[in-house]
mmCIF file as Biopython writes it, N, C-alpha, C and O atoms, coordinates in Angstrom:
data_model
#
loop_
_atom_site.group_PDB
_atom_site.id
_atom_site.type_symbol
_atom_site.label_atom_id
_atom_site.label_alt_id
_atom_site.label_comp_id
_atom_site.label_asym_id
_atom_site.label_entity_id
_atom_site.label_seq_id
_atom_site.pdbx_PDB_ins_code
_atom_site.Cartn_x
_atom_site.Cartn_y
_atom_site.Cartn_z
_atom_site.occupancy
_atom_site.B_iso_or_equiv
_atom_site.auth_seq_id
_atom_site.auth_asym_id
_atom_site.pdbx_PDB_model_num
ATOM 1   N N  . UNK A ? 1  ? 64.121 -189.138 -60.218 1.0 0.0 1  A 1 
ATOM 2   C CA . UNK A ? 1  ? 63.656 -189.616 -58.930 1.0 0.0 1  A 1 
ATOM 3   C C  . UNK A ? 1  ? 64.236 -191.003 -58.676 1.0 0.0 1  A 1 
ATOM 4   O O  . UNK A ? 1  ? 64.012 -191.799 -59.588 1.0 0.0 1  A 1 
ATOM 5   N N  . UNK A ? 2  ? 65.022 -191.532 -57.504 1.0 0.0 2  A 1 
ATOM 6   C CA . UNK A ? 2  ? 65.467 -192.331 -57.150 1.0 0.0 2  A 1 
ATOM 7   C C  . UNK A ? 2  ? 64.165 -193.043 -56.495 1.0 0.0 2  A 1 
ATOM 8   O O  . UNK A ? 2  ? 63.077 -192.731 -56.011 1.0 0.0 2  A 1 
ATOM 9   N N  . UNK A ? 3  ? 64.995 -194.267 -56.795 1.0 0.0 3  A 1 
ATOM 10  C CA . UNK A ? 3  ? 63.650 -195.840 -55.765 1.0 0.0 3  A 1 
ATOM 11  C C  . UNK A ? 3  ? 64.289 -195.900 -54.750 1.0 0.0 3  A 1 
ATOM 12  O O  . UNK A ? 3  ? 65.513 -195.767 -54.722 1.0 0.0 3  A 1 
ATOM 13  N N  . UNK A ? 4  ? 63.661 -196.083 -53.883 1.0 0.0 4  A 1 
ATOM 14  C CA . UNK A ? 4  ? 64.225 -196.246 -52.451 1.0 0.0 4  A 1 
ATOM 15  C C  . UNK A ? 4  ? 64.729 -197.765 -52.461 1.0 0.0 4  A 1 
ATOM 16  O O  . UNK A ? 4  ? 64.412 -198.743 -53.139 1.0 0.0 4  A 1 
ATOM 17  N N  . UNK A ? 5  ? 65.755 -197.530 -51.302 1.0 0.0 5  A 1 
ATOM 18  C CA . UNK A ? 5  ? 66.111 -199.278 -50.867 1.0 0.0 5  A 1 
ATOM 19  C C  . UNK A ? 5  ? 64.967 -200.278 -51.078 1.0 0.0 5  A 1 
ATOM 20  O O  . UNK A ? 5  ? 64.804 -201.295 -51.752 1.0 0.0 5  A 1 
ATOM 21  N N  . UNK A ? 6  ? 64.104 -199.411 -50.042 1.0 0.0 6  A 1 
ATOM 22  C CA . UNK A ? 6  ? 63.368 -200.693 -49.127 1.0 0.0 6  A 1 
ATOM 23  C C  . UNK A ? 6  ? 62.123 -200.799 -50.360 1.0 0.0 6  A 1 
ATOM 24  O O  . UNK A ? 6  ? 61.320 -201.705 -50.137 1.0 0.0 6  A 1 
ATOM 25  N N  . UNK A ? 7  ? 61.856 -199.957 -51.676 1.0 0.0 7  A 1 
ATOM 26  C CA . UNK A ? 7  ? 61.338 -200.967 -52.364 1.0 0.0 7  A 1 
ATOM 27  C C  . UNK A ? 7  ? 61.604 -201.472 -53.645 1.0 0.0 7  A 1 
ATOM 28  O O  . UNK A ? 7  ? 60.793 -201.866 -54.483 1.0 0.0 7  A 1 
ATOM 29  N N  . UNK A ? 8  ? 63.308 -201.400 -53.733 1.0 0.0 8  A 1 
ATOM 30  C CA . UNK A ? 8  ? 64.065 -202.159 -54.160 1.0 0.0 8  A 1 
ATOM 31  C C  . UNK A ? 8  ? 64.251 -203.472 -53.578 1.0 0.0 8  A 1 
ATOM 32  O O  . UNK A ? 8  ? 64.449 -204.468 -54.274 1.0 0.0 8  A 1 
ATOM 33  N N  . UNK A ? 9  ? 64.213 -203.485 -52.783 1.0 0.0 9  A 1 
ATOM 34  C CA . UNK A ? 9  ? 64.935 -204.962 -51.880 1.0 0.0 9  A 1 
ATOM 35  C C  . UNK A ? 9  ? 62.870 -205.474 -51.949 1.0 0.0 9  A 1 
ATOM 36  O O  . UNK A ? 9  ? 62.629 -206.621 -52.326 1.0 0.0 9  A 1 
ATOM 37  N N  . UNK A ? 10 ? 62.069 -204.863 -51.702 1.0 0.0 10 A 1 
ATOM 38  C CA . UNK A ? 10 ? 60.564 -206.039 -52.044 1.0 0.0 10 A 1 
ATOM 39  C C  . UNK A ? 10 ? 60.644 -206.055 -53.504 1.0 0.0 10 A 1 
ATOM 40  O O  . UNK A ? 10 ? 60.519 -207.163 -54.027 1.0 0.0 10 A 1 
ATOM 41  N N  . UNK A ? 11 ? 60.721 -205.633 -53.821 1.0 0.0 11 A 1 
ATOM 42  C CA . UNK A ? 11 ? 60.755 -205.822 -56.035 1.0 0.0 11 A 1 
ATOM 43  C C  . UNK A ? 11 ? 61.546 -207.554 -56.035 1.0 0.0 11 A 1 
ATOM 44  O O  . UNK A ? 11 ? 61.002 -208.656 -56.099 1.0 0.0 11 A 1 
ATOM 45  N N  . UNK A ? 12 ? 63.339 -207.092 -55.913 1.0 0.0 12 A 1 
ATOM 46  C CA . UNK A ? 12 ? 63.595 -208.323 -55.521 1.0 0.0 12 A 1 
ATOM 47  C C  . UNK A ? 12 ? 63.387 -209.592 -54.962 1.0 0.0 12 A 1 
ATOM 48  O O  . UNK A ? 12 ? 63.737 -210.714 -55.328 1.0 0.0 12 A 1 
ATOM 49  N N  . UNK A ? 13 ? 62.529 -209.046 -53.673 1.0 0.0 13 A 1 
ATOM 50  C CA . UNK A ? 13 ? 61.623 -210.027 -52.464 1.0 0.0 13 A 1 
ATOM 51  C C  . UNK A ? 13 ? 60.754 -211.150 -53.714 1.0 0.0 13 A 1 
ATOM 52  O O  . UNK A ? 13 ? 60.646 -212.330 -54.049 1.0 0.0 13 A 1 
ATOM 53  N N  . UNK A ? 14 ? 60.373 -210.013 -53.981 1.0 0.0 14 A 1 
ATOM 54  C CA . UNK A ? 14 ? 58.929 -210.651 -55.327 1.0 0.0 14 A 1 
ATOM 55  C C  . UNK A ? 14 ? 59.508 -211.572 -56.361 1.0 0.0 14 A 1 
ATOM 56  O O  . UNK A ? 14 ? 59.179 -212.729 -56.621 1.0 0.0 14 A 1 
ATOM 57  N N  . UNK A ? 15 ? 60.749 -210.569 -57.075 1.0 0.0 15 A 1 
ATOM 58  C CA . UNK A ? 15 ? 61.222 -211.269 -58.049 1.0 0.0 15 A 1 
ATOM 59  C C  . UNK A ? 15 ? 61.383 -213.102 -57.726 1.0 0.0 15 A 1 
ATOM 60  O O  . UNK A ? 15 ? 61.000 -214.109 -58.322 1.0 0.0 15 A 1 
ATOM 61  N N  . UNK A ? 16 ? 62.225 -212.811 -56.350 1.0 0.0 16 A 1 
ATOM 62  C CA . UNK A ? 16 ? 62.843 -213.908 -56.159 1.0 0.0 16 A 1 
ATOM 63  C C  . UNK A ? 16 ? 61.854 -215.278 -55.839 1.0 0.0 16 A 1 
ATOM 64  O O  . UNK A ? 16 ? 62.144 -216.471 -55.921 1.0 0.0 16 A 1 
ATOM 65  N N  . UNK A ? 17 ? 60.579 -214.621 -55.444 1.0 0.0 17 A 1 
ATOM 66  C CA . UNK A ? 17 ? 59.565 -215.533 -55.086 1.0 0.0 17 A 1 
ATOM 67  C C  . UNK A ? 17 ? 58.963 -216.504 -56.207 1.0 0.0 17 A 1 
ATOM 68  O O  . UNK A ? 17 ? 58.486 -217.638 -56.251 1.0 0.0 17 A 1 
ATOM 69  N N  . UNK A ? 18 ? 59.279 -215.303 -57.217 1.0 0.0 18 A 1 
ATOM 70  C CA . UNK A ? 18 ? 58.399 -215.913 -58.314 1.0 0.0 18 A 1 
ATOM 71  C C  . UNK A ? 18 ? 59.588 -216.545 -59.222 1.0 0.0 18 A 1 
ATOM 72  O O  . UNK A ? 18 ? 59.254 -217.190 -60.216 1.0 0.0 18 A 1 
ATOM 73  N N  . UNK A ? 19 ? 60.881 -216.392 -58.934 1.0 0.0 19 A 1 
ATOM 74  C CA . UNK A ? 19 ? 61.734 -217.419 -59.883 1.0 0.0 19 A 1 
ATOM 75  C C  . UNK A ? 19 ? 61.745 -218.635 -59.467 1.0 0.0 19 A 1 
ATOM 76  O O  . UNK A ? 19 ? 62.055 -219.609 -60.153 1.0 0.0 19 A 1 
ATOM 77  N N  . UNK A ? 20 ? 61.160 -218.652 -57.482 1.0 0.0 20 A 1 
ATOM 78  C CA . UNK A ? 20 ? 60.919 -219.997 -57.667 1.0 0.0 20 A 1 
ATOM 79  C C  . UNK A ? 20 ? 59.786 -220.839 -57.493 1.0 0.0 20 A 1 
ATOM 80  O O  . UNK A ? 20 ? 59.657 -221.959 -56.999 1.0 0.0 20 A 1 
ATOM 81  N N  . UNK A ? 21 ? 58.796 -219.828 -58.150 1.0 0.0 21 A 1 
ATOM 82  C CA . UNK A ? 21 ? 57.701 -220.445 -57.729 1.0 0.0 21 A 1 
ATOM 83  C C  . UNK A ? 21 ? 57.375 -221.467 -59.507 1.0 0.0 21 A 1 
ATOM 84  O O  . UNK A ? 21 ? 57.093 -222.638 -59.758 1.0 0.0 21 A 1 
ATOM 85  N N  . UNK A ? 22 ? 57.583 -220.394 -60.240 1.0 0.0 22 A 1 
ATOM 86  C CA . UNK A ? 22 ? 57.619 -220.616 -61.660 1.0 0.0 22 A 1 
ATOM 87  C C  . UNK A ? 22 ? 58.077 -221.880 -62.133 1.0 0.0 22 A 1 
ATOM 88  O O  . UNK A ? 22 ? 57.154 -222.548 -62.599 1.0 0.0 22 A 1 
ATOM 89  N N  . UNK A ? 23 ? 59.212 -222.443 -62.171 1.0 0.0 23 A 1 
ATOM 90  C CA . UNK A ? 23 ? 59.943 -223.846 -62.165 1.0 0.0 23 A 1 
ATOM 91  C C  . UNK A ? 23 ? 58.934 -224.596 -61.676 1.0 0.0 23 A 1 
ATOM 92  O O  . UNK A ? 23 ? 58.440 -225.514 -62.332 1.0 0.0 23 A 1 
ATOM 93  N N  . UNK A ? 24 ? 58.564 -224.293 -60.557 1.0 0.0 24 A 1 
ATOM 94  C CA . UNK A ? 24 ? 58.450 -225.572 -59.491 1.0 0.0 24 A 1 
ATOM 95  C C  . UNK A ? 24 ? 56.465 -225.824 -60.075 1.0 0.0 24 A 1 
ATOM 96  O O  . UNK A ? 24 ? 56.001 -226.959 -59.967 1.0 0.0 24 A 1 
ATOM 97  N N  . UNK A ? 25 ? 55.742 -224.913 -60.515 1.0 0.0 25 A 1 
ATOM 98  C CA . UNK A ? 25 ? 54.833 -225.362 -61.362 1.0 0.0 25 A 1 
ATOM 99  C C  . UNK A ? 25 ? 54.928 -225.440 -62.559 1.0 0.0 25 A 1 
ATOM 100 O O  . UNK A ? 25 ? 53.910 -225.822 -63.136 1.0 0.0 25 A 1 
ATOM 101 N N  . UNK A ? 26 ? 55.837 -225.203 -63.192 1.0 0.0 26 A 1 
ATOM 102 C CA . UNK A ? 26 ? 55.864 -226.091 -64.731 1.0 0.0 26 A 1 
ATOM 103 C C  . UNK A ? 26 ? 56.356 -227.680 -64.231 1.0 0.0 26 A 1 
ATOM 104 O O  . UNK A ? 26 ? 55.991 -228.649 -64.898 1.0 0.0 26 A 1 
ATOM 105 N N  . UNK A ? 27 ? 57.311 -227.877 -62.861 1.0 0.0 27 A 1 
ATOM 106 C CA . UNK A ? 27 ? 57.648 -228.994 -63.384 1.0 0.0 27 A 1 
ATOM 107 C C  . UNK A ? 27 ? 57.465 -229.725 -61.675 1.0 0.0 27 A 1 
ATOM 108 O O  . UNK A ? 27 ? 58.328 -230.199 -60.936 1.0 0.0 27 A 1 
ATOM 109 N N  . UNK A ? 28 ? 55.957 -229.563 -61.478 1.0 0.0 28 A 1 
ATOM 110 C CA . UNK A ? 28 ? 55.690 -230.047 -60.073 1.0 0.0 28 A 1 
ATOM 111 C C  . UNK A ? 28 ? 56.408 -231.794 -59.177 1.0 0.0 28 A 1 
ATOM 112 O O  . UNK A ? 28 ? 56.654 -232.000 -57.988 1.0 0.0 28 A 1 
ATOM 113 N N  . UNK A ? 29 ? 56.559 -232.869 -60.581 1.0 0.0 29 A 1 
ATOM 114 C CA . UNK A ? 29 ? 57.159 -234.051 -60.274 1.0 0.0 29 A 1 
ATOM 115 C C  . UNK A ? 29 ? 58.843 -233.606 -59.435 1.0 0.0 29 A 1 
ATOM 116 O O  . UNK A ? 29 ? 59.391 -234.596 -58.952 1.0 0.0 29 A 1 
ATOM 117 N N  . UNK A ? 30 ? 59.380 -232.679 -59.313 1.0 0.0 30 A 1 
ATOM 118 C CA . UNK A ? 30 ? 60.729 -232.027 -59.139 1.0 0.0 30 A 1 
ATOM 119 C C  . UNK A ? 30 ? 60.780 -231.627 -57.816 1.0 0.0 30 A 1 
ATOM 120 O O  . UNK A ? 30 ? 61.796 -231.753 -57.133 1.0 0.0 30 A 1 
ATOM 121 N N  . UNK A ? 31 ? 59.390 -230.990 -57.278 1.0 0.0 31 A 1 
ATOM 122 C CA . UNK A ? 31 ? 59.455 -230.653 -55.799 1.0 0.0 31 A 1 
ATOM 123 C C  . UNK A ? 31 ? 58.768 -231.306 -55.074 1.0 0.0 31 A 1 
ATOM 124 O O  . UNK A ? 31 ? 58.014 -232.092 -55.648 1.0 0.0 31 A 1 
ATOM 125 N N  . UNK A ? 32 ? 58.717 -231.262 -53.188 1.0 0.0 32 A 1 
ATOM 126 C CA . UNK A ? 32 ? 57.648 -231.189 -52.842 1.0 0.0 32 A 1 
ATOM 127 C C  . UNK A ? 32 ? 57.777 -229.790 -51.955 1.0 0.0 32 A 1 
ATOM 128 O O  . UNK A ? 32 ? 58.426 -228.751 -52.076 1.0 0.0 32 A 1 
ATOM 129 N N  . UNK A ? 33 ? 56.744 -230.352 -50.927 1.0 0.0 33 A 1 
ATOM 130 C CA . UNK A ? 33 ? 56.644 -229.276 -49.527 1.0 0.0 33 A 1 
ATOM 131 C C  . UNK A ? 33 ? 58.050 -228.887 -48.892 1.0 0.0 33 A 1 
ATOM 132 O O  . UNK A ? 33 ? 58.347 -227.699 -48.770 1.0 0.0 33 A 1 
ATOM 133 N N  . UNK A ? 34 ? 58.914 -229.902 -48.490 1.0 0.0 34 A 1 
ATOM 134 C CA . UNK A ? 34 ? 59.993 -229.214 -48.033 1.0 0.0 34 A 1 
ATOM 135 C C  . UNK A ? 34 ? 60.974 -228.306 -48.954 1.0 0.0 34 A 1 
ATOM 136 O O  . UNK A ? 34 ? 61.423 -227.198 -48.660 1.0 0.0 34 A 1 
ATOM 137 N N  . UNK A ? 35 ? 61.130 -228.828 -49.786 1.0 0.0 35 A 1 
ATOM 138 C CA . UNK A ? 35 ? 61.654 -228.088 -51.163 1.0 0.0 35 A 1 
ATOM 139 C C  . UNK A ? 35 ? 61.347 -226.501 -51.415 1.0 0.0 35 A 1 
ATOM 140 O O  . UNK A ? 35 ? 62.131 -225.567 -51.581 1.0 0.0 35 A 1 
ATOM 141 N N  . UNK A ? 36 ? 59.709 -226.545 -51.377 1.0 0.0 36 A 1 
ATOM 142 C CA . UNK A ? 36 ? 59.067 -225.192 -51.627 1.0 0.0 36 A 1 
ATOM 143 C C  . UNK A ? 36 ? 59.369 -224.168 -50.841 1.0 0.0 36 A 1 
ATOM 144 O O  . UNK A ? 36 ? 59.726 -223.013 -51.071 1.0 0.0 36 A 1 
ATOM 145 N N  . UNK A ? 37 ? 59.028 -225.198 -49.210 1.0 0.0 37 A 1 
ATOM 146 C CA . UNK A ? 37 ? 59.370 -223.767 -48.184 1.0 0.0 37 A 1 
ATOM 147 C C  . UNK A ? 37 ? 60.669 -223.744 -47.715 1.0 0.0 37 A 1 
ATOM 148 O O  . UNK A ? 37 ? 60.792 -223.262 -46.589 1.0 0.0 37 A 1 
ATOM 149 N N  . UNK A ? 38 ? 61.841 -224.196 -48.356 1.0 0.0 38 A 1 
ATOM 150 C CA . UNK A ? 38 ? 63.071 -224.032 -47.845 1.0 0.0 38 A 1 
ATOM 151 C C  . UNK A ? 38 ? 63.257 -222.766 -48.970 1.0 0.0 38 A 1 
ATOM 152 O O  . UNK A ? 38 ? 63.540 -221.654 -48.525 1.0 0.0 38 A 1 
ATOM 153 N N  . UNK A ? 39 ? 63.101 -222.949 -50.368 1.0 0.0 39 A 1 
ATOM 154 C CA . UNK A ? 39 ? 62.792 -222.042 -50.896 1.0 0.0 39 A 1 
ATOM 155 C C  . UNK A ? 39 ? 62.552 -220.856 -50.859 1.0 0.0 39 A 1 
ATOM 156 O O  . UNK A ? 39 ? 63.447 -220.066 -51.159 1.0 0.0 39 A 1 
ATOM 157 N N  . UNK A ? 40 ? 61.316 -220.412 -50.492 1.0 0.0 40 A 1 
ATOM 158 C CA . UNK A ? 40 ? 60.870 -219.906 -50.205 1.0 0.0 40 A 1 
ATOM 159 C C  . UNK A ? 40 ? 61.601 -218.607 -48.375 1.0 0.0 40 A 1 
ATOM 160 O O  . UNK A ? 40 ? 61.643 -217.422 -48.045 1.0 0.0 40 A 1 
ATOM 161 N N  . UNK A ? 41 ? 61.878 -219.604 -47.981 1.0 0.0 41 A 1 
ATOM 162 C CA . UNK A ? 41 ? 62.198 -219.031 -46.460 1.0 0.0 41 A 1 
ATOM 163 C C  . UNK A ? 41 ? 64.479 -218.680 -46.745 1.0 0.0 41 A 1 
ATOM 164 O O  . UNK A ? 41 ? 65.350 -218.227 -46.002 1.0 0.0 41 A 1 
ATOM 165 N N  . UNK A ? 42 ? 64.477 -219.149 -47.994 1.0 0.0 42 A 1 
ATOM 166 C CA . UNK A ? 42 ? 66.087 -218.459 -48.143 1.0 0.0 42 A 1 
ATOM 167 C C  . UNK A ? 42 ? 65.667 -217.284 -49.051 1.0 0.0 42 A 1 
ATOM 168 O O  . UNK A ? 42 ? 66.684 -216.678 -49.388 1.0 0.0 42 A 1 
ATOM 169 N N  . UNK A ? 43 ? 64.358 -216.638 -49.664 1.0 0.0 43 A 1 
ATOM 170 C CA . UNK A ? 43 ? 64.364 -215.747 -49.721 1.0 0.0 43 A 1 
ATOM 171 C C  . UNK A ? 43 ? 63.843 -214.501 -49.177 1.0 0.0 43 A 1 
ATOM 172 O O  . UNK A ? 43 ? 63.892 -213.305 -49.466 1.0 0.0 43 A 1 
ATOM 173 N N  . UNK A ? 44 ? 63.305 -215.264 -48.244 1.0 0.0 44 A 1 
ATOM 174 C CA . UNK A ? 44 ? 62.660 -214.519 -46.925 1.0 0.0 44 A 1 
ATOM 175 C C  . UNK A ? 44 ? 63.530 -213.703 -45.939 1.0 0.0 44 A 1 
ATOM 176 O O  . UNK A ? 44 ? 63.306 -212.695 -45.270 1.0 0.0 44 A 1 
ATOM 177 N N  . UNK A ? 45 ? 64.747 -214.616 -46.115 1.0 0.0 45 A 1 
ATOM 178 C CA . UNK A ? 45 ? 65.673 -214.602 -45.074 1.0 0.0 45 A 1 
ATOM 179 C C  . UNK A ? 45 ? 66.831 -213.638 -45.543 1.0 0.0 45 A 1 
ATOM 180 O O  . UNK A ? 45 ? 67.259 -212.902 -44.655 1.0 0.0 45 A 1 
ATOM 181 N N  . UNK A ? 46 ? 67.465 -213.508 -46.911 1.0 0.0 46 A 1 
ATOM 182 C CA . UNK A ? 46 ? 68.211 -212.581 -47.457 1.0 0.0 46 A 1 
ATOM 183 C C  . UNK A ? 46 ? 67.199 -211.457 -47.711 1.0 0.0 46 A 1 
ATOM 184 O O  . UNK A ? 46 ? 67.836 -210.602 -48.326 1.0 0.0 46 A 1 
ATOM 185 N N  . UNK A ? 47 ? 65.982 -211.049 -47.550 1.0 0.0 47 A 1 
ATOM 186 C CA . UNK A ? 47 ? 65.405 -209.927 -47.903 1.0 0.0 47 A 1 
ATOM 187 C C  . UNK A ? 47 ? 65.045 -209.626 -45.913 1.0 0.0 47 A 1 
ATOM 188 O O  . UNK A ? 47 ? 64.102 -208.891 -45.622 1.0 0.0 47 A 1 
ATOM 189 N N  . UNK A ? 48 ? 65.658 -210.094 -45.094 1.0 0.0 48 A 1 
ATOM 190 C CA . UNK A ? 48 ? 64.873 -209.699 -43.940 1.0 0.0 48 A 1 
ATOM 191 C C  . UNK A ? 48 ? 66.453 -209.529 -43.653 1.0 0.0 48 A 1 
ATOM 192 O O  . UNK A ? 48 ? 66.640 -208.602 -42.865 1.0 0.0 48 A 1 
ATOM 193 N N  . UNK A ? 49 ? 67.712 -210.201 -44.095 1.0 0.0 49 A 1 
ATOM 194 C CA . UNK A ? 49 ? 69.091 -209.692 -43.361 1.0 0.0 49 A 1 
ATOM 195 C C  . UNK A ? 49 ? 69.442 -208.250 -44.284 1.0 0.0 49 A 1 
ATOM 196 O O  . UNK A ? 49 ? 70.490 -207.608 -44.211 1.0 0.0 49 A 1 
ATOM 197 N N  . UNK A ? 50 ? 68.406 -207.983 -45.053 1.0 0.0 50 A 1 
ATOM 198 C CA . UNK A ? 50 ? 69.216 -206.812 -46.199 1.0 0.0 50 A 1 
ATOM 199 C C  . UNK A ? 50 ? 68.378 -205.591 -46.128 1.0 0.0 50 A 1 
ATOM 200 O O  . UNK A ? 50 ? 68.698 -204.550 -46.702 1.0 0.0 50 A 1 
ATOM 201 N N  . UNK A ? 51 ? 67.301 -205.726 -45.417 1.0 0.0 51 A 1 
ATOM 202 C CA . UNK A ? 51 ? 65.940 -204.584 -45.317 1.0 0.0 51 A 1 
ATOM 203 C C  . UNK A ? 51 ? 65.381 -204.172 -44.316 1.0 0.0 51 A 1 
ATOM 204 O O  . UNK A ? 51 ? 65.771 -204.640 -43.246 1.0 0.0 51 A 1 
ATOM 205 N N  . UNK A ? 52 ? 64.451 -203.318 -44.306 1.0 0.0 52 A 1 
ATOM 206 C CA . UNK A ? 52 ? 63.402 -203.196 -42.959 1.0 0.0 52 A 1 
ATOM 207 C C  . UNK A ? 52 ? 62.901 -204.837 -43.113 1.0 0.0 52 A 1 
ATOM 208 O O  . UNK A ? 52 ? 63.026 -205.814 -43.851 1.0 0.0 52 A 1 
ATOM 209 N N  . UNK A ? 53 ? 62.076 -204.268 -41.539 1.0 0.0 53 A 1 
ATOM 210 C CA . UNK A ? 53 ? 61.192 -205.355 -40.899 1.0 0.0 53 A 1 
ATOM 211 C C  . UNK A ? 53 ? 59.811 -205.959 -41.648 1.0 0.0 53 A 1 
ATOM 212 O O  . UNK A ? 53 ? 59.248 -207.048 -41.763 1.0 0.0 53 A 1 
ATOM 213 N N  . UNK A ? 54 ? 59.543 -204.016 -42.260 1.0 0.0 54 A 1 
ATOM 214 C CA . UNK A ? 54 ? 57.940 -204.231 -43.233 1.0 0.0 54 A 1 
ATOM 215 C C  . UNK A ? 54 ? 58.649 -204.462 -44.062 1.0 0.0 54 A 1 
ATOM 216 O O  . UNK A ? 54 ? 59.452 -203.776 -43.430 1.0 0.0 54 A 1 
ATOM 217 N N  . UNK A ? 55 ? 59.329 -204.841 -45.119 1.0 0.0 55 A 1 
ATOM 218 C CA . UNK A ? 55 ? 59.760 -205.356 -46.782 1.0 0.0 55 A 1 
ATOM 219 C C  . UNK A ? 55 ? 60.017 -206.926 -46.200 1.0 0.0 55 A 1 
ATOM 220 O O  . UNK A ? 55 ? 59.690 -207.789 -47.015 1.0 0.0 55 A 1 
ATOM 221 N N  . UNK A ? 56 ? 60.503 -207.383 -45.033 1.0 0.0 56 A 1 
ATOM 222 C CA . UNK A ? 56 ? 60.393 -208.735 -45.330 1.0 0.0 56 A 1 
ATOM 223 C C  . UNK A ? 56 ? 59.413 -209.509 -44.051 1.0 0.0 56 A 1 
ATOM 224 O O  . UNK A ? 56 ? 59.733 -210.646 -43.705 1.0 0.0 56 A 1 
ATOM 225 N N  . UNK A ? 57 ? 58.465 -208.961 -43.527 1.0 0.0 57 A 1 
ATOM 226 C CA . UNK A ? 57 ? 57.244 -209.203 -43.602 1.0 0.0 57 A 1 
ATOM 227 C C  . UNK A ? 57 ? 56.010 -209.229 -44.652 1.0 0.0 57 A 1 
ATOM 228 O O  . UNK A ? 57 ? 55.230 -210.181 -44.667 1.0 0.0 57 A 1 
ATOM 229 N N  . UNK A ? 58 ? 55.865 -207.990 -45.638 1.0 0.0 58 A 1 
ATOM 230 C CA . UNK A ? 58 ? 55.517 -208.005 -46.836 1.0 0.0 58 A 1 
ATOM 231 C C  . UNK A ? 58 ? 55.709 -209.168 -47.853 1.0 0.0 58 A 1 
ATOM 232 O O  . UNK A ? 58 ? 54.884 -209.679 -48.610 1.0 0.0 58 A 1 
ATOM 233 N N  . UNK A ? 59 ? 57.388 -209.520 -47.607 1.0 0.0 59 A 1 
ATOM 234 C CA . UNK A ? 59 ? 57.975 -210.472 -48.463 1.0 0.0 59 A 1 
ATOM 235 C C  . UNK A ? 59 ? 57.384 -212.148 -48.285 1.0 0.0 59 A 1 
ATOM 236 O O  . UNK A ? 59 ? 57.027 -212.966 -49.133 1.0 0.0 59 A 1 
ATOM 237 N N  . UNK A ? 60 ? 57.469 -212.215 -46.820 1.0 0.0 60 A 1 
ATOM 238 C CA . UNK A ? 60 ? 56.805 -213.067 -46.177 1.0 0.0 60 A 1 
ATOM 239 C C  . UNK A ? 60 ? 55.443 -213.592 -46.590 1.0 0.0 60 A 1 
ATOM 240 O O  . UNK A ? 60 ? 55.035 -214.572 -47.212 1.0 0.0 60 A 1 
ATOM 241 N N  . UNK A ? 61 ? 54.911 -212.544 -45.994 1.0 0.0 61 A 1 
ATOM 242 C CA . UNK A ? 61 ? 53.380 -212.596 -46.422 1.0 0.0 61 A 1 
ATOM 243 C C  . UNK A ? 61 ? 53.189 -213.535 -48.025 1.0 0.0 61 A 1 
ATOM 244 O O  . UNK A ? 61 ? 52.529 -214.550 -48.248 1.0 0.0 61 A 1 
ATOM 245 N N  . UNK A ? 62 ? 54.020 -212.746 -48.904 1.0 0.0 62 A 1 
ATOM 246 C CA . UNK A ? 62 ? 53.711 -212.942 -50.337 1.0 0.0 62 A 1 
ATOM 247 C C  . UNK A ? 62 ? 54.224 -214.139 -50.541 1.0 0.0 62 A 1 
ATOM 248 O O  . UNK A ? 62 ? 53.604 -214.716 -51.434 1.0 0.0 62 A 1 
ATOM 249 N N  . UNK A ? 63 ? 55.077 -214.755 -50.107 1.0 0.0 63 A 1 
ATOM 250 C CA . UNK A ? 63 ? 55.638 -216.354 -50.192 1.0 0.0 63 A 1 
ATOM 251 C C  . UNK A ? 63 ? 54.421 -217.046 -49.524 1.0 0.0 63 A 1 
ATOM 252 O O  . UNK A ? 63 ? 54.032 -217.945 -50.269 1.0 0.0 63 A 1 
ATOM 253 N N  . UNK A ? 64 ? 53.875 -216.982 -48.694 1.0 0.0 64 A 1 
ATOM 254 C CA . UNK A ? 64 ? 52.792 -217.590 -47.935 1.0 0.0 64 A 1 
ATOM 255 C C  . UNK A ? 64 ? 51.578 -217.675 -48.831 1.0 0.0 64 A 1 
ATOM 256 O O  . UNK A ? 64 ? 51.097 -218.802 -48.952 1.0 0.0 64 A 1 
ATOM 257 N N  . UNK A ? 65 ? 51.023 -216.724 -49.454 1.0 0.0 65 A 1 
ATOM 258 C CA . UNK A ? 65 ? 49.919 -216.509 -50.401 1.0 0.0 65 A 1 
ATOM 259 C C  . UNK A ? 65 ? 50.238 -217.029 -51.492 1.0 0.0 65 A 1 
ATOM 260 O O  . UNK A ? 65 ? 49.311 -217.472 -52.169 1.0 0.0 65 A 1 
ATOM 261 N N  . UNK A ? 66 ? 51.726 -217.153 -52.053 1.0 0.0 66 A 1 
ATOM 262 C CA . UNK A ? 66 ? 51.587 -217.885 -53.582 1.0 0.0 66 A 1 
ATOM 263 C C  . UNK A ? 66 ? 50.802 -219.184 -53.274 1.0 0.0 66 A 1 
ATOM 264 O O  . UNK A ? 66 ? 51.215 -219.775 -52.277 1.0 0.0 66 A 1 
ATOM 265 N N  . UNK A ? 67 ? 49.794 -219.732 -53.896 1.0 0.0 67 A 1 
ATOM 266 C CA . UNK A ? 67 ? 49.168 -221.088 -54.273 1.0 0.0 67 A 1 
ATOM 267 C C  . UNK A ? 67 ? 50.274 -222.392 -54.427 1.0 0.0 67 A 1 
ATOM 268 O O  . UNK A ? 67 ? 51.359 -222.386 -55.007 1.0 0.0 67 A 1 
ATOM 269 N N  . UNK A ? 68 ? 49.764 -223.238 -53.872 1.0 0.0 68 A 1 
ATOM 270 C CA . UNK A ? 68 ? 50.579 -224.510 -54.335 1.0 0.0 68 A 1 
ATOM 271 C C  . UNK A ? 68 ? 50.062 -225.439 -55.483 1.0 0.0 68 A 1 
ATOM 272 O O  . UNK A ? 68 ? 49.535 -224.729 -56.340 1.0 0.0 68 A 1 
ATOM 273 N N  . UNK A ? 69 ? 50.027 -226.439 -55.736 1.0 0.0 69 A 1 
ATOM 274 C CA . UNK A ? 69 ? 49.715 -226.736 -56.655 1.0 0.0 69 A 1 
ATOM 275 C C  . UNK A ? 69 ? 49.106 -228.293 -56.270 1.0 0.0 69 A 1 
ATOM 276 O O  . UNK A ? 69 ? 48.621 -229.002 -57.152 1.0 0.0 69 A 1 
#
């Protein structure tokens, strides 16, 4: 059984959220706010030029809900 694109490309969405969410709370002196959501919104943005509308709304969503610190 094959995975579909579209939840291949949110797996990624996720992955990518959390490679940079990870760094940036082990080593909070390194970021701030603009940092996070520029972050955040270049992976928003390659999962919304590469997918449906729902995988990077989904994707969205889930960058929005990670906690800050």
């Amino acid at each position: 059984m094959a995975i579909s694109a579209d939840v291949r490309h949110l797996f990624l969405g996720s992955a990518g959220i959390a490679l940079i969410t990870l760094p940036l709370w082990r080593w909070p002196s390194f970021s701030n706010s603009t940092t996070v959501a520029l972050g955040y919104l270049i992976v928003v943005l390659l999962v919304a030029a590469t997918s449906r509308l729902w995988v990077a709304v989904t994707t969205s969503i889930a960058a929005m809900l990670v906690p800050s610190r």
